[in-house]
N, C-alpha and C positions, 0 to 999 in steps of 0.2 A: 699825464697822458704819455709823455715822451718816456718815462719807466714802463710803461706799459708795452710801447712799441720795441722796448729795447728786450724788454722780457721776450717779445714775440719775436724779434731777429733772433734770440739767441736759442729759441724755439727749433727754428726754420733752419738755423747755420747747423745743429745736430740731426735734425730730419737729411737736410740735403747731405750732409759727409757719409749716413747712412746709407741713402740710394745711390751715391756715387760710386760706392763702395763693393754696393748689390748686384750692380747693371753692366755690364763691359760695354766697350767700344764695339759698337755693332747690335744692341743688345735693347731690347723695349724693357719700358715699364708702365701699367695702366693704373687707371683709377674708375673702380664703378661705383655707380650711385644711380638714386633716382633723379629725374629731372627737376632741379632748382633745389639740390643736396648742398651743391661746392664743389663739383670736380672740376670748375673752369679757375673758380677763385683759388684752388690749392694749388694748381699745377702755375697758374700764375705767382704765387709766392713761392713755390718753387724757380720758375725765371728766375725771378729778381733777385733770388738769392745769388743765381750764375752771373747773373749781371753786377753785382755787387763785387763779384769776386773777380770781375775783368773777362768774364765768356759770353759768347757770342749765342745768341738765342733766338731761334726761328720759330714762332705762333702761326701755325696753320690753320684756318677754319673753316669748318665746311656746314653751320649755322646761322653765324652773326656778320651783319658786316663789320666793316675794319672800323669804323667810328665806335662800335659800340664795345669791341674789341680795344679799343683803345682806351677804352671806358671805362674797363676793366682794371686795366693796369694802374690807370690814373688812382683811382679810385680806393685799390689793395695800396696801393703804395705809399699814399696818405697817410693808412690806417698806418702801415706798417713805421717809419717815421713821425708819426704824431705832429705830422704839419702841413698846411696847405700848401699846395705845388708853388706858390707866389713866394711864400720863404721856403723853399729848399730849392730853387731854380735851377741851381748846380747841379746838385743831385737828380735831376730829374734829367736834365739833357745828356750825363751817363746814361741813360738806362736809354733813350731813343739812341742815342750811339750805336749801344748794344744789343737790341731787338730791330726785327724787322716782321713787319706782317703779311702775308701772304691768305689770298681768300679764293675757294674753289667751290664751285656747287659740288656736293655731296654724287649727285648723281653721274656727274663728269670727271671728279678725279682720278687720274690714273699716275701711277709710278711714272713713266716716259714723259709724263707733259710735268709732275712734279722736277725731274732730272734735267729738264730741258731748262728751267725757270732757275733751278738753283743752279747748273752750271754758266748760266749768262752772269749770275751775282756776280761767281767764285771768279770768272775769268774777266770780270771789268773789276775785277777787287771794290767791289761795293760793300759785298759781307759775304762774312762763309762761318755759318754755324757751327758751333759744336753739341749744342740741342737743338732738335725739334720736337715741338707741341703740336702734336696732333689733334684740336678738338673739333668731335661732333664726326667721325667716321661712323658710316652705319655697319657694324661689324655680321648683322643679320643678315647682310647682303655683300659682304667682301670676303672674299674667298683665301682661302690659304696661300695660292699664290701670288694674288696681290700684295701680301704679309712678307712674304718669302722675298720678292722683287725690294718690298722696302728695307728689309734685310740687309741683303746684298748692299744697297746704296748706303742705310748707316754704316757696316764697314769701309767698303767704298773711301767713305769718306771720314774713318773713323770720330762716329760722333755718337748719339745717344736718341731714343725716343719715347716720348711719352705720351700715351693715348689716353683721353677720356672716354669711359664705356658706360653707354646708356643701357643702364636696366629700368625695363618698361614692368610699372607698378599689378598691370593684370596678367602679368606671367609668375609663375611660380620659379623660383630658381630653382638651381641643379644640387645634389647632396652635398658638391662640396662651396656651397654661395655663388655659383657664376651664374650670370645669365644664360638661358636657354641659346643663342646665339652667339656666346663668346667661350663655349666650354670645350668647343674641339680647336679651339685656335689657343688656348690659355701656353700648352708647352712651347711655344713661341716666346713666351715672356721668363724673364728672370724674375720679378717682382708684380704684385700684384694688388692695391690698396681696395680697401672697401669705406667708403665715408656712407654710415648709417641711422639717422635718425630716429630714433625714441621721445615722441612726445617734442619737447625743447632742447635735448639731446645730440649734438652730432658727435658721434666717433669716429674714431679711424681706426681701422683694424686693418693686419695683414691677412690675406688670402693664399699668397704664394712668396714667398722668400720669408725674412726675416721680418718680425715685428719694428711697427718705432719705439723705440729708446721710450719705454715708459708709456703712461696712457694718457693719450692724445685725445683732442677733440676739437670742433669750430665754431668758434662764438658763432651764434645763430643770428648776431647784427651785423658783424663787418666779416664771417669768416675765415677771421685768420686762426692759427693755428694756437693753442693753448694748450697747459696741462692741466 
């Protein structure tokens, strides 16, 4: 099991050099999928990879609460070390070091109230990210400048962001794969994943920037990333 995990870190350590590579300081990257694809578990194995590497990762959610969210983590992280939290106990209290959760209703979040919460972090030096996770923004209903606003604050504060985008299964998408709701906002974004299901099947495909290194997929038990 523990070569298995080690396979997948080193899965994930080429995935993420790739999008770090893709994305500038200031700069989004999404993941669309249907609901209960993996756009929560990837972008979570994408953390952990920052967090492995000594950065600072801020999980937004605007779905789950923060237990279940944490549930998450625990859970991917497991998978991805090939060991119960109880033996890697070390390894694990790096990773709350270096994440922090933040939870907003969908229908009340705005840019100013996110700016207000992160600069209380930044300026009591509690934490100050260098990513944030956006999951569970309703982009059918968030306007350009709300996009634009969060923009400005990744540079701001040069850092990175990555959204999950729900594509809803009775919409037909757009000719070039986006959701009907995420196609006039897509030149906002440098990169763009697709995790798409066939039967037992998840892939990942590129939509907008460069492909992954090779053809990807997600076990369809724990998620994590494989070739």
């Amino acid at each position: 099991m523990e070569d298995t995990a080690t396979a997948g870190q080193k899965i994930l350590d080429n995935v993420a050099t790739q999008w770090d590579r893709e994305i500038p300081r200031g700069g989004f990257g999404a993941v669309i999928a249907h609901a209960g694809v993996g756009k929560t578990a990837l972008l979570v194995q994408l953390a952990l990879t920052e967090i492995v590497n000594g950065r600072h990762v801020l999980h937004i959610s605007m779905d789950d609460p923060l237990k279940k969210v944490d549930l998450w983590y625990r859970e991917v992280f497991q998978h991805l070390v090939g060991q119960e939290l109880s033996q890697a106990t070390a390894r694990w209290g790096k990773v709350l070091l270096h994440r922090f959760i933040m939870i907003f209703q969908a229908d009340r979040f705005t840019v100013p109230r996110l700016e207000e919460r992160l600069a209380e972090l930044i300026e009591q030096k509690i934490f100050s990210p260098e990513l944030i996770i956006v999951d569970g923004l309703h982009f059918e209903k968030s306007t350009r400048d709300m996009l634009l606003e969060l923009q400005s604050l990744a540079k701001r504060h040069s850092l990175k962001i990555w959204f999950t985008v729900h594509a809803h299964r009775h919409e037909e998408p757009m000719p070039d794969g986006m959701p009907p709701g995420f196609g006039s906002l897509v030149d906002l974004f440098s990169l763009v994943w697709q995790i798409k299901q066939e039967g037992a099947t998840i892939s990942l495909n590129s939509l907008v920037g460069a492909s992954p290194t090779g053809k990807l997929f997600l076990d369809p038990v724990t998620m994590l990333l494989r070739d």
